[in-house]
C-alpha positions as CSV (number, residue, x, y, z in Angstrom):
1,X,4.1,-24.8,-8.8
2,X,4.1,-22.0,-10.9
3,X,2.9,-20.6,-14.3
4,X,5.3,-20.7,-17.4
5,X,5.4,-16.7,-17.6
6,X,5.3,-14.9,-20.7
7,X,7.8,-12.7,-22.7
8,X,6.3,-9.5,-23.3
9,X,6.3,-7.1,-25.4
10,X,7.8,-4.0,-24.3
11,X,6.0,-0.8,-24.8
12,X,6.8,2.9,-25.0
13,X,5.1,4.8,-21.9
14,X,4.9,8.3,-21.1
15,X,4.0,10.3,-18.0
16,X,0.8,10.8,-20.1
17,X,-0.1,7.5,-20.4
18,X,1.6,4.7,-17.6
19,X,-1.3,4.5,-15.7
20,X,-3.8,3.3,-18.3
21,X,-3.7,-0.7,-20.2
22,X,-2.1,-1.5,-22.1
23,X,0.7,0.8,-20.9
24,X,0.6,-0.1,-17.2
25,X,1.9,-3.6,-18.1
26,X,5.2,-2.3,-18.2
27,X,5.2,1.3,-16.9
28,X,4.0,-0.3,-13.2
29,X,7.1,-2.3,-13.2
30,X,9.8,0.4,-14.9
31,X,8.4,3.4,-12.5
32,X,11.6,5.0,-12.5
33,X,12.1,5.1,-16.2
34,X,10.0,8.2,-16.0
35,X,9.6,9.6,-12.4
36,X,12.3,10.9,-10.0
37,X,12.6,8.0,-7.4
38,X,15.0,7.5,-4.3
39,X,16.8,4.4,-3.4
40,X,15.5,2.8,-0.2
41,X,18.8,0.5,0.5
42,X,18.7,-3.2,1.0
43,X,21.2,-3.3,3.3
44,X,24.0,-6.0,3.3
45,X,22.0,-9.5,4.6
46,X,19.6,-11.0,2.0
47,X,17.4,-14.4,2.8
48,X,15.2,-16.5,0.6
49,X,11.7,-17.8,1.8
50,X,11.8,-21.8,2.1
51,X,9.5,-23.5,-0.1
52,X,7.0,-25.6,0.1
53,X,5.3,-25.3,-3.4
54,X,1.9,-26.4,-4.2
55,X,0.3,-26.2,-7.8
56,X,-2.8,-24.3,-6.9
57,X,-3.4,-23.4,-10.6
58,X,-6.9,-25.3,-10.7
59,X,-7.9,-23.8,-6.9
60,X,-11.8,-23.4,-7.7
61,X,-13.7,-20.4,-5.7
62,X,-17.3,-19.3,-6.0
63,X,-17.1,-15.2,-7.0
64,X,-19.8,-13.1,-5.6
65,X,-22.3,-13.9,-8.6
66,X,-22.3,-17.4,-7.4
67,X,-19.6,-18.0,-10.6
68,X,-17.2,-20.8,-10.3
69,X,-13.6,-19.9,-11.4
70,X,-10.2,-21.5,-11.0
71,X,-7.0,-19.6,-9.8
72,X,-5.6,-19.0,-13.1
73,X,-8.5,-17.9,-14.6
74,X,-8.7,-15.3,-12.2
75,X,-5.5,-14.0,-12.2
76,X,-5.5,-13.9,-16.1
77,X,-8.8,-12.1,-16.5
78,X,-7.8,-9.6,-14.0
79,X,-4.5,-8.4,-15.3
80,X,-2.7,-9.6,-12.8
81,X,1.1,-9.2,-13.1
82,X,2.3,-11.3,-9.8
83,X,0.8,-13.6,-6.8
84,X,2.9,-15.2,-4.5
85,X,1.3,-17.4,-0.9
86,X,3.2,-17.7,1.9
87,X,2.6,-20.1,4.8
88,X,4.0,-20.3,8.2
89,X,6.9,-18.5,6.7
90,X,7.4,-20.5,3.3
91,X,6.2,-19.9,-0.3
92,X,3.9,-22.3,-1.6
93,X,2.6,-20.7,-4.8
94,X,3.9,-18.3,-7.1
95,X,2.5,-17.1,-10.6
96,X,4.0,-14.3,-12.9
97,X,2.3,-13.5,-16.0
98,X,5.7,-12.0,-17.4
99,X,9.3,-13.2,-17.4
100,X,11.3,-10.3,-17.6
101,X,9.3,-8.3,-15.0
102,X,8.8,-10.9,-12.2
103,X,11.9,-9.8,-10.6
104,X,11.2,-6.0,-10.8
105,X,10.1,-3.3,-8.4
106,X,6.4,-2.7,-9.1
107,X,4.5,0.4,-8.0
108,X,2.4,-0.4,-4.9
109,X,0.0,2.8,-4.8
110,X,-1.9,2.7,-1.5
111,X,-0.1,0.0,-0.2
112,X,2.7,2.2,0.8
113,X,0.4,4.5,3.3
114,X,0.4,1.1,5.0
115,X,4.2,0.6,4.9
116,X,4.5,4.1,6.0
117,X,2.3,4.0,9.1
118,X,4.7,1.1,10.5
119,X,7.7,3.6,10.0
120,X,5.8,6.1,11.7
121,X,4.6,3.7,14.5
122,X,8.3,3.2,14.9
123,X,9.5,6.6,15.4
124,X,6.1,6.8,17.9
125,X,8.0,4.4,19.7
126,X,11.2,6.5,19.7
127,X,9.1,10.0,20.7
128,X,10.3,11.9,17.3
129,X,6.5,11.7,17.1
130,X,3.0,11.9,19.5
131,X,-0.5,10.4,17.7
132,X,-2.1,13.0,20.1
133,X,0.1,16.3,18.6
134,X,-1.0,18.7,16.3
135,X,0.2,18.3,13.0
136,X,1.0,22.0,13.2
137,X,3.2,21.3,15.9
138,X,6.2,19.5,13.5
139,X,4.4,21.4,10.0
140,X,3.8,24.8,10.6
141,X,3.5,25.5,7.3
142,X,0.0,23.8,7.2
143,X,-1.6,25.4,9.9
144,X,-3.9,27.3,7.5
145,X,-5.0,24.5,5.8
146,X,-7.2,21.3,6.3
147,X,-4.6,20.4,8.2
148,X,-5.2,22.9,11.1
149,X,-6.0,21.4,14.9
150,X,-5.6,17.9,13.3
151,X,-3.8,15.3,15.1
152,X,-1.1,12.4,13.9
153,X,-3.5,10.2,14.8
154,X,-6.2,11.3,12.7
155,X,-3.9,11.5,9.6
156,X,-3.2,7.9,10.7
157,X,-6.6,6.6,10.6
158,X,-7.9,8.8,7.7
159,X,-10.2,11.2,9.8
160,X,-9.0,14.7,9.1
161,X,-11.7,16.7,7.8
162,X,-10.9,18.4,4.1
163,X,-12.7,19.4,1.1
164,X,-10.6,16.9,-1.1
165,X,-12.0,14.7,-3.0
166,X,-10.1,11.3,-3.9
167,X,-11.3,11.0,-7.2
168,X,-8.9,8.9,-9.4
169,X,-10.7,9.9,-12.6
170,X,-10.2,13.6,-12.5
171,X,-8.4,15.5,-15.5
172,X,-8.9,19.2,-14.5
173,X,-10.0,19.6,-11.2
174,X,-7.9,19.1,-8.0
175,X,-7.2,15.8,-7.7
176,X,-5.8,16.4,-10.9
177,X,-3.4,19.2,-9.7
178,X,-2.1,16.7,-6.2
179,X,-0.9,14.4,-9.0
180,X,0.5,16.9,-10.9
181,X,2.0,18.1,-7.5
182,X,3.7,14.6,-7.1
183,X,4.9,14.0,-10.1
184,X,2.5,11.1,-11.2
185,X,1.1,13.8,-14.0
186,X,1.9,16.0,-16.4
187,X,1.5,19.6,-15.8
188,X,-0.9,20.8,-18.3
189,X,-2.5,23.0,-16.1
190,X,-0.1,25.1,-15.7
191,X,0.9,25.0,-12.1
192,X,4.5,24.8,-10.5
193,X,3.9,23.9,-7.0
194,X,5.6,20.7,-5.3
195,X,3.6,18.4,-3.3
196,X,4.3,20.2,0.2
197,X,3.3,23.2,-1.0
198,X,0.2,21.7,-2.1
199,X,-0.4,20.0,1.3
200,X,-0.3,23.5,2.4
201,X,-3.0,24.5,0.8
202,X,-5.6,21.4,1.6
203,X,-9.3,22.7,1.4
204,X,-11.1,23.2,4.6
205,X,-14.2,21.5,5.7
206,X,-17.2,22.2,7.6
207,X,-17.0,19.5,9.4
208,X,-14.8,18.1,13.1
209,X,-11.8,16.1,12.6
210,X,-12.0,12.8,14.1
211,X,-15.9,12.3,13.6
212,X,-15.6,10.8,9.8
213,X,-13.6,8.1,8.0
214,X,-12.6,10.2,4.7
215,X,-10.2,8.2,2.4
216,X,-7.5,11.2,1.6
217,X,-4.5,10.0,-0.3
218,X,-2.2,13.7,0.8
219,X,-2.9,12.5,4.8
220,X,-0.1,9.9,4.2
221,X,2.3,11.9,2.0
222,X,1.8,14.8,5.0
223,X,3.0,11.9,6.9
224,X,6.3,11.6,4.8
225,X,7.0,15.2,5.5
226,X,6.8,14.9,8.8
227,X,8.9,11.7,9.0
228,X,11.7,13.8,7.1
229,X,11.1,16.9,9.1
230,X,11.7,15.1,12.7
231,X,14.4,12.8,11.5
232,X,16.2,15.6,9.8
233,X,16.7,12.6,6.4
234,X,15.3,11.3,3.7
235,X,12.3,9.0,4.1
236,X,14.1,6.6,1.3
237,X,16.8,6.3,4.3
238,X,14.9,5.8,7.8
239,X,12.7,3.1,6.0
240,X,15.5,1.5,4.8
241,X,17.4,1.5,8.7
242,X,14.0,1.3,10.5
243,X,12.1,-1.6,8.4
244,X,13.4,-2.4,5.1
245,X,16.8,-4.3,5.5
246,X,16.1,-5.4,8.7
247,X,13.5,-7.8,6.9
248,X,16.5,-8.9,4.3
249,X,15.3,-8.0,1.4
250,X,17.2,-9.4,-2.2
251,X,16.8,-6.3,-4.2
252,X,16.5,-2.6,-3.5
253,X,13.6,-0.9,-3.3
254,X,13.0,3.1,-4.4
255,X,10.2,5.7,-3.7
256,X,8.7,8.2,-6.7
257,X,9.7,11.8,-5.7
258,X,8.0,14.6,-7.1
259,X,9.8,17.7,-8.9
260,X,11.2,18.9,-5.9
261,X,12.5,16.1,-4.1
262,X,9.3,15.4,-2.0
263,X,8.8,11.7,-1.3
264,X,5.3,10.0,-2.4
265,X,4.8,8.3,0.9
266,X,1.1,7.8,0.0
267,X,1.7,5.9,-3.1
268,X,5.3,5.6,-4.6
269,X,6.7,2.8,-2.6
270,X,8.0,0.7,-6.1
271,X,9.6,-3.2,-4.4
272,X,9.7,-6.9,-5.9
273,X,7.0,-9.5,-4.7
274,X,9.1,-11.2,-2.6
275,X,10.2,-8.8,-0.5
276,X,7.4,-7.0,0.3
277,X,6.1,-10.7,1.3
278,X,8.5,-10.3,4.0
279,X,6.9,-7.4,5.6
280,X,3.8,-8.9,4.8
281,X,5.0,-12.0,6.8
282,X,6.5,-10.1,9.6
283,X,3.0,-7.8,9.9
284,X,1.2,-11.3,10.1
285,X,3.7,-12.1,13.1
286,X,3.4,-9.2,14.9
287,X,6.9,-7.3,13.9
288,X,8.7,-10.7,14.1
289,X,10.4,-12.1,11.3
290,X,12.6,-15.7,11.5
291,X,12.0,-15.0,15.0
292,X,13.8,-11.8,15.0
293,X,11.3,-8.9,16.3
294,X,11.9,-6.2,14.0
295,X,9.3,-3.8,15.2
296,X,8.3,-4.3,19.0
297,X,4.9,-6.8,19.6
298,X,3.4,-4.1,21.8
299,X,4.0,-1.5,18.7
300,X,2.6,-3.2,16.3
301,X,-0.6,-4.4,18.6
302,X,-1.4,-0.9,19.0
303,X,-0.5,0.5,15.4
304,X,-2.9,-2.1,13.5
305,X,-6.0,-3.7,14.8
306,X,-5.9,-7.4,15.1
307,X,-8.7,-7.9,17.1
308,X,-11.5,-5.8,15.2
309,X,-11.4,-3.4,17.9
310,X,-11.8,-0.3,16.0
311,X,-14.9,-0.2,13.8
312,X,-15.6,2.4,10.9
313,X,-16.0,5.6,13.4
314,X,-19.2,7.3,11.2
315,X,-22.0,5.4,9.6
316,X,-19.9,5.8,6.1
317,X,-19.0,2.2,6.9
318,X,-16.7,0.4,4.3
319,X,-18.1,-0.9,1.2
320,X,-15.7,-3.9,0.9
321,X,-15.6,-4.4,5.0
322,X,-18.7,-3.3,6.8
323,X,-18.3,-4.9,9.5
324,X,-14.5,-4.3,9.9
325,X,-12.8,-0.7,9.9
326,X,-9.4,0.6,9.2
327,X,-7.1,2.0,11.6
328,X,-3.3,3.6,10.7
329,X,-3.7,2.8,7.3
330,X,-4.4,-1.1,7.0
331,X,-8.3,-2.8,6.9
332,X,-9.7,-5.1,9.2
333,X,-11.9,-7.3,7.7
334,X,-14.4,-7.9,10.3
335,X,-14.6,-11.3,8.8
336,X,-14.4,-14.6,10.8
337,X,-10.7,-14.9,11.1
338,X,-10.2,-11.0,11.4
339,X,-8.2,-10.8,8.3
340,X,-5.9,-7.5,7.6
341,X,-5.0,-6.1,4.4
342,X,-3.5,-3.1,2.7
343,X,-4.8,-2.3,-0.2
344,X,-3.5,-0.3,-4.0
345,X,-5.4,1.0,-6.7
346,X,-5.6,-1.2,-9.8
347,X,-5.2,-4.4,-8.1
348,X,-2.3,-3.9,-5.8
349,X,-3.1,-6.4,-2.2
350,X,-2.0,-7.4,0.8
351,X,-4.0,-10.0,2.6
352,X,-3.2,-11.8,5.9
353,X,-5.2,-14.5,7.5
354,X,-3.5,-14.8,10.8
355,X,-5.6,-18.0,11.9
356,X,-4.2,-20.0,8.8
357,X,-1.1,-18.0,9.3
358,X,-1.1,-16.9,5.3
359,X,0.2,-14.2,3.5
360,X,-1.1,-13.1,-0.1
361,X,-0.2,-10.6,-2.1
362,X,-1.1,-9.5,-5.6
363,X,0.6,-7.2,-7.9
364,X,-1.6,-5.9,-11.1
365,X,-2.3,-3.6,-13.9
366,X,-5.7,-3.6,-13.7
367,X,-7.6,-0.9,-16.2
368,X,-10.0,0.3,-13.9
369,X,-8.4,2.1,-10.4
370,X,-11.1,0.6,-8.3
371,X,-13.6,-2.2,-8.5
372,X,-15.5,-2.7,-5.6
373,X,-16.9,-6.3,-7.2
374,X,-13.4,-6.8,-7.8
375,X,-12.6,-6.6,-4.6
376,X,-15.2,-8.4,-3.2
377,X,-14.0,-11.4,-5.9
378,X,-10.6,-11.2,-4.6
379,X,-11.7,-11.2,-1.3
380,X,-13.5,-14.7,-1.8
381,X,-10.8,-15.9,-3.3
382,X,-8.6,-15.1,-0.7
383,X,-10.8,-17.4,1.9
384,X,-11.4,-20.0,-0.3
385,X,-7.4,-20.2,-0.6
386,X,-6.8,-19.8,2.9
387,X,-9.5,-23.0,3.7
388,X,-7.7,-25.1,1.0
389,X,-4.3,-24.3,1.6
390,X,-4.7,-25.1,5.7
391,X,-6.9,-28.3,5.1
């Protein structure tokens, strides 16, 4: 069953001010209104989920400060835009807080590092790439960066050493100047330079690649320009032939480019619920989807860690998942039923329980970029769903 949504009222948004409330409302759902994006195609075949629709409105969970709250609730006081469950391949619940935007392509931030390390698992598989190469080797540009002696795999797993600092909060220093470089700011300071050219320039680090987990949003949009550089096309197009409308999606989907035609593989991916709850739903079954495999079993074994195999590689352990880890961009839990997820900055989730065989995914405009209690609420929400749906 699902929520009567809302009609809202649309608001004027800038480059200035689409990532803060109330702005984000709309802005996270009209991305393209005021960034250069690229079409990733939907291809020809389109399917719906089957449903099996429950009214989980009144779900209770406990949150972390022992505070009872019911689904709604939740979903309400968190700004929450969109939720859809799917179970063993059908949608049971659905909630949109707004009518006219349930059907729109809303910005998924960080969740597109994790759709972008299954493209680049895929062309793995076809040797345009090796995880044990030098980045230099396809970039040479970077090779007097960060970047230099680095490996694929440790821009997979998010352990090249740098000097960058992710720090969503920054207005002048250089965080500041990446977005500005990607096209997701303004340029008041001055600068001209595209995102490759800022990858170029990457600070360097005292310390060894591959001995610490450092979160580092440019790692994934490196990735994009390698994709583009082996391929010899446009990210927007091998997404769409590798993944995308193999999973037969209803609507298009489109990726932010920066001024000079860069994609924003790290955080640009813009698609409708429902259709990223198909790649959700063929991650869950191991690249299958309506039992067609879409991306090889052994691929996709390898690319994400299902088992908890691969633990936090430095004792900066995981706030949210201590005792999980995070490998080609997607989390292991390290819970009890080795949940996955992919998460985006304010409130954008993926989370799949592959003992109840759930996907859940969340769409939002939260205020705040990150919340770890958020998370941690969202988190026990998640389990408490997963118990009720299953019993």
């Amino acid at each position: 069953m699902r929520n009567k949504p809302i009609k809202i009222e649309k608001i004027s948004f800038t480059l200035d001010n689409w990532r803060t409330y109330p702005f984000s409302q709309f802005a996270f759902s009209n991305v393209k209104k005021i960034i250069p994006t690229a079409i990733i195609s939907k291809g020809t075949k389109e399917s719906n989920f089957n449903l099996d629709i429950q009214d989980l409105n009144s779900l209770i969970f406990e949150n972390k400060y022992n505070e009872k709250s019911s689904l709604s609730t939740f979903l309400e006081n968190n700004l929450a835009d969109n939720f859809v469950v799917i179970q063993k391949g059908k949608k049971v619940f659905e909630w949109s807080k707004y009518s006219e935007l349930k059907n729109n392509q809303h910005i998924l931030f960080s969740v597109s590092k994790s759709l972008t390390s299954l493209l680049t698992g895929m062309l793995i598989q076809d040797n345009f790439i090796k995880e044990s190469k030098k980045i230099s080797f396809y970039i040479p540009e970077i090779k007097e960066s960060a970047y230099k002696n680095a490996t694929i795999r440790n821009l997979l797993d998010m352990t090249v050493a740098s000097d960058f600092s992710e720090d969503y909060l920054d207005k002048t220093g250089l965080f500041n100047l990446y977005r500005e470089a990607t096209g997701f700011n303004p340029r008041h300071s001055g600068s001209t330079i595209g995102l490759n050219e800022f990858l170029t320039k990457m600070p360097h680090s005292v310390k060894s690649h591959g001995e610490y987990y450092q979160y580092c949003s440019p790692n994934t949009d490196l990735l994009g320009w390698i994709i583009e550089r082996v391929t010899k096309e446009k990210f927007s197009n091998v997404f769409s032939n590798y993944i995308f409308q193999k999973c037969e999606p209803k609507n298009e989907a489109y990726i932010t480019l920066d001024p000079k035609g860069a994609p924003r593989t790290a955080g640009g991916i813009c698609m409708t619920i429902d259709d990223l709850s198909k790649l959700a739903e063929m991650v869950r079954c191991k690249g299958s989807l309506r039992n067609k495999q879409i991306i090889p079993e052994n691929l996709m074994v390898e690319l994400i860690d299902y088992e908890n195999k691969f633990p936090w590689i430095s004792k900066e352990k995981g706030v949210l998942f201590p005792k999980g880890g995070y490998r080609s961009k997607w989390y292991q839990t390290g819970l009890q039923n080795k949940e996955i997820c992919a998460i985006g900055i304010h409130g954008q989730w993926i989370w799949i329980d592959p003992v109840r065989k759930i996907s859940i995914l969340l769409f939002s405009s939260r205020k705040k970029p990150l919340s770890p209690s958020y998370g941690k609420n969202f988190s026990l929400l998640c389990r408490e769903l997963c118990n009720q749906v299953s019993s």
